[in-house]
C-alpha positions in Angstrom: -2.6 28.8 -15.8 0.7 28.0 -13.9 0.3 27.3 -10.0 3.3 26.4 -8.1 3.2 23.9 -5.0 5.7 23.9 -2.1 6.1 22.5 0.8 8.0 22.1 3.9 10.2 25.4 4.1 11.6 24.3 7.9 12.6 28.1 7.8 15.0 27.9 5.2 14.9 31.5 3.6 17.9 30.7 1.7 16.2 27.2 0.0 12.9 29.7 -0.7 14.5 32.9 -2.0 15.8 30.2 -5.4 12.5 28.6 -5.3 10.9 31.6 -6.0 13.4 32.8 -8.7 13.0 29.7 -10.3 8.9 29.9 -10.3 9.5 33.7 -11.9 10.5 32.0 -14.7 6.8 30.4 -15.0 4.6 33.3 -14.6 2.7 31.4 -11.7 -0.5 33.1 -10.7 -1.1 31.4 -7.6 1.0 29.7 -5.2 -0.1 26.7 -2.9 1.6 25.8 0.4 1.3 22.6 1.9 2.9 23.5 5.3 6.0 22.9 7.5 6.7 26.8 7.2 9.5 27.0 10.1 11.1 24.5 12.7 13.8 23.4 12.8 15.5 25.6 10.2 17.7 28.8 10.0 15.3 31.3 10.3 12.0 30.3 11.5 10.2 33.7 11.9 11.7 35.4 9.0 9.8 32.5 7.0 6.5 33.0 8.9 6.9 36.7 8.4 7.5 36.4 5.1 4.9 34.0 3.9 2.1 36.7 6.2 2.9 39.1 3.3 1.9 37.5 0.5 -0.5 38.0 -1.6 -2.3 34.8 -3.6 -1.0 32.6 -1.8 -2.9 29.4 0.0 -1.3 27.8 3.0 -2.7 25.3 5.0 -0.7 24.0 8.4 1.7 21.0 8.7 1.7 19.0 11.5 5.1 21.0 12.5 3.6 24.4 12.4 0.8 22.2 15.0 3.3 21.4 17.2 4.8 24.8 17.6 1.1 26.4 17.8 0.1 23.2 20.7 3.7 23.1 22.3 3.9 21.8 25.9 5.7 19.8 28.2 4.4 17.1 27.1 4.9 17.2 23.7 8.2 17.9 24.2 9.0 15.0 26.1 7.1 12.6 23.4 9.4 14.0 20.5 12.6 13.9 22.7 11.9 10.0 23.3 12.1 9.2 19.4 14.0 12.2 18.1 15.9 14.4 20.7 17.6 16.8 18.0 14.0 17.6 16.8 12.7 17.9 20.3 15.2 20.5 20.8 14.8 22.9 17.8 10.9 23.2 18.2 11.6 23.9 21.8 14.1 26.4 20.7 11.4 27.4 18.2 8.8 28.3 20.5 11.1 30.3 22.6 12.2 32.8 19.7 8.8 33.1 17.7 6.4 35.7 18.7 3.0 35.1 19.9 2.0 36.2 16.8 3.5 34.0 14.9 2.3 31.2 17.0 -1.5 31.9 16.8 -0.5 32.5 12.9 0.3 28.9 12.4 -2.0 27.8 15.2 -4.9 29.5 12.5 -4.0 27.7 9.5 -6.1 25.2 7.8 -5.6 22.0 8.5 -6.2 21.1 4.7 -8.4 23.3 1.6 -10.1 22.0 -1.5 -10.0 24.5 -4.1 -11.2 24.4 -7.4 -8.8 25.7 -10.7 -9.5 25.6 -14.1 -12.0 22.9 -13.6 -9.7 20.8 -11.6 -10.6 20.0 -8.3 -7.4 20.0 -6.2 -7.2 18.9 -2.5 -4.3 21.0 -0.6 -2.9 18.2 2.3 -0.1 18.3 4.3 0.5 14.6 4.8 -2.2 12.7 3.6 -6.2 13.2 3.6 -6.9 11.5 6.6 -3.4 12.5 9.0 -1.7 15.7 9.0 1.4 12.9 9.8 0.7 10.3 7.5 3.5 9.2 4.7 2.9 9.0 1.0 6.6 7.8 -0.1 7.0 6.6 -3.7 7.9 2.8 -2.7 3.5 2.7 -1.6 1.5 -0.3 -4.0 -1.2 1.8 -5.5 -3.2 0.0 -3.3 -2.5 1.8 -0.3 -2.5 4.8 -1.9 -6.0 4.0 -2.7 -6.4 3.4 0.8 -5.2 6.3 2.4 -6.8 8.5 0.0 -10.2 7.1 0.0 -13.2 8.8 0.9 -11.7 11.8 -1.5 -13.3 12.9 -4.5 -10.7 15.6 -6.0 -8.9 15.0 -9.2 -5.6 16.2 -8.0 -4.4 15.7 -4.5 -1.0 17.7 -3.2 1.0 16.5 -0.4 4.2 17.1 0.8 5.6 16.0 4.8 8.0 13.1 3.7 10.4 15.6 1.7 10.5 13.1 -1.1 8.9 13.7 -4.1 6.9 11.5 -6.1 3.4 10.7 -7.7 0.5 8.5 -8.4 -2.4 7.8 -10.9 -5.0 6.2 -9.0 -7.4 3.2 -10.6 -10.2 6.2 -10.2 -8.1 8.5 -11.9 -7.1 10.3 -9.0 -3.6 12.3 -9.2 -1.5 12.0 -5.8 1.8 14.0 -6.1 4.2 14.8 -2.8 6.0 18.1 -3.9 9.0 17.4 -2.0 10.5 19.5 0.4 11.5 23.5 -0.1 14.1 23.6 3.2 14.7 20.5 3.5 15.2 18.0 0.3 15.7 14.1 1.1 15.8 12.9 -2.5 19.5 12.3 -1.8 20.5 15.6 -3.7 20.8 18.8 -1.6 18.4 20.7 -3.9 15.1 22.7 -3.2 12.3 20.4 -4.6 9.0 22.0 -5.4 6.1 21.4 -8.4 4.8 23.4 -11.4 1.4 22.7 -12.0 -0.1 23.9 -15.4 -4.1 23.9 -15.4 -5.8 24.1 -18.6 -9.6 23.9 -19.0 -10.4 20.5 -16.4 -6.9 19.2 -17.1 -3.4 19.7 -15.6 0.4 18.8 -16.2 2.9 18.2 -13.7 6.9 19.1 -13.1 8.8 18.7 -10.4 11.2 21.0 -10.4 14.8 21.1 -8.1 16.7 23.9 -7.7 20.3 25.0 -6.4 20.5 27.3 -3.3 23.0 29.0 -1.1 23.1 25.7 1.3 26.2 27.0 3.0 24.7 30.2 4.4 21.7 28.2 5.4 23.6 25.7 6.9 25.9 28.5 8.6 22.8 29.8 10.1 21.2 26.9 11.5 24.3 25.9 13.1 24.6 29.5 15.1 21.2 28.5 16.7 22.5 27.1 19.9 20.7 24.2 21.0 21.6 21.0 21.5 21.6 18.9 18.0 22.0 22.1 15.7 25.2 21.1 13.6 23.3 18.0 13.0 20.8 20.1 11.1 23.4 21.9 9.6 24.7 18.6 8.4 21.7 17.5 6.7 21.3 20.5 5.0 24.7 20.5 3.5 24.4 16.6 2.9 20.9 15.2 3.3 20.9 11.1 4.2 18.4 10.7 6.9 15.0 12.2 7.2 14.8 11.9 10.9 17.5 12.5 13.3 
């Protein structure tokens, strides 16, 4: 059985359209989604739209889709402080999405354990224990270990950094980020998303990165207005920081 795995879609319709070309190719009879559906991107509400359609998929909510569900003054004023550009889009975000779209995210898991094929998989958006925690693939085991403890699935999918990697634990434990759908930073400007293949209590592993039209996406975002948007557009077209 073929599952795919993606992550962090920041509203990138363009990034999502090839990812899911690319997964047709797999015959994938489920899909997972680890969260991050829409700020900061092109088209935030065509993504949540979108995603509200489907059928057989599980989503669970990033700490993103949080902030736009939780949004205040407040909040707005602690992101500002460390990233203004950010600050900015997710106020910009909660002005254009509905308030259907909001209590959508605002609904969303924080994280589901499901069971497939045998294998029992833990759906995170950052790490077990933070919604906002990093798993980067510099980590010792050790603190992988760490973060993860307390866990007793086999396979554990994360995403939030937007840099892929992966990591056997002493326990046998499987970590593996996905990467980022709308928003690579693996220092190529490709969509990055997994396909898992589950075979009776055991499961394979690709990441797979695919071309997309990062022009019109870019275009898009950089037509949004506020203050900080042709930054975005910039790391779109040519991804070197993962905060701005």
């Amino acid at each position: 059985m073929n599952v795919a795995v993606i992550s962090d879609i920041h509203g990138n319709f363009q990034a999502l359209k090839s990812v899911l070309d690319d997964m047709a190719k797999f015959g994938c009879e489920k899909i997972l989604c680890l969260g991050d559906l829409a700020m900061a991107g092109p088209e935030p509400g065509v993504i949540i739209d979108y995603v509200q359609e489907q059928d057989g998929w599980e989503i669970i909510q990033g700490n993103t889709d949080k902030m736009i569900a939780e949004y205040s003054t407040e909040l707005f004023e602690q992101v500002y402080s460390t990233f203004p550009v950010m600050a900015n889009a997710l106020a910009d975000d909660v002005k254009i999405l509905s308030d259907a779209q909001k209590n959508f995210l605002k609904n969303l898991p924080q994280q589901k354990e499901i069971d497939i094929c045998g294998v029992k998989v833990l759906m995170v958006h950052g790490s077990p224990r933070k919604n906002n925690e990093d798993i980067l693939p510099d980590f010792p085991i050790e603190k992988v270990e760490e973060i993860i403890s307390g866990t007793d699935a086999d396979l554990i999918f994360c995403g939030h950094t937007h840099i892929p990697c992966g990591y056997q634990t002493n326990k046998k434990q499987t970590v593996v980020n996905v990467g980022s759908v709308g928003r690579p930073m693996h220092g190529e400007p490709k969509a990055c998303y997994v396909i898992a293949n589950f075979e009776n209590g055991t499961f394979s592993i690709e990441h797979r990165f695919v071309n997309y039209d990062k022009e019109t996406a870019a275009g898009i975002v950089s037509q949004r207005g506020f203050d900080g948007c042709l930054k975005l557009a910039s790391m779109i077209l040519n991804p070197k920081d993962r905060h701005i």
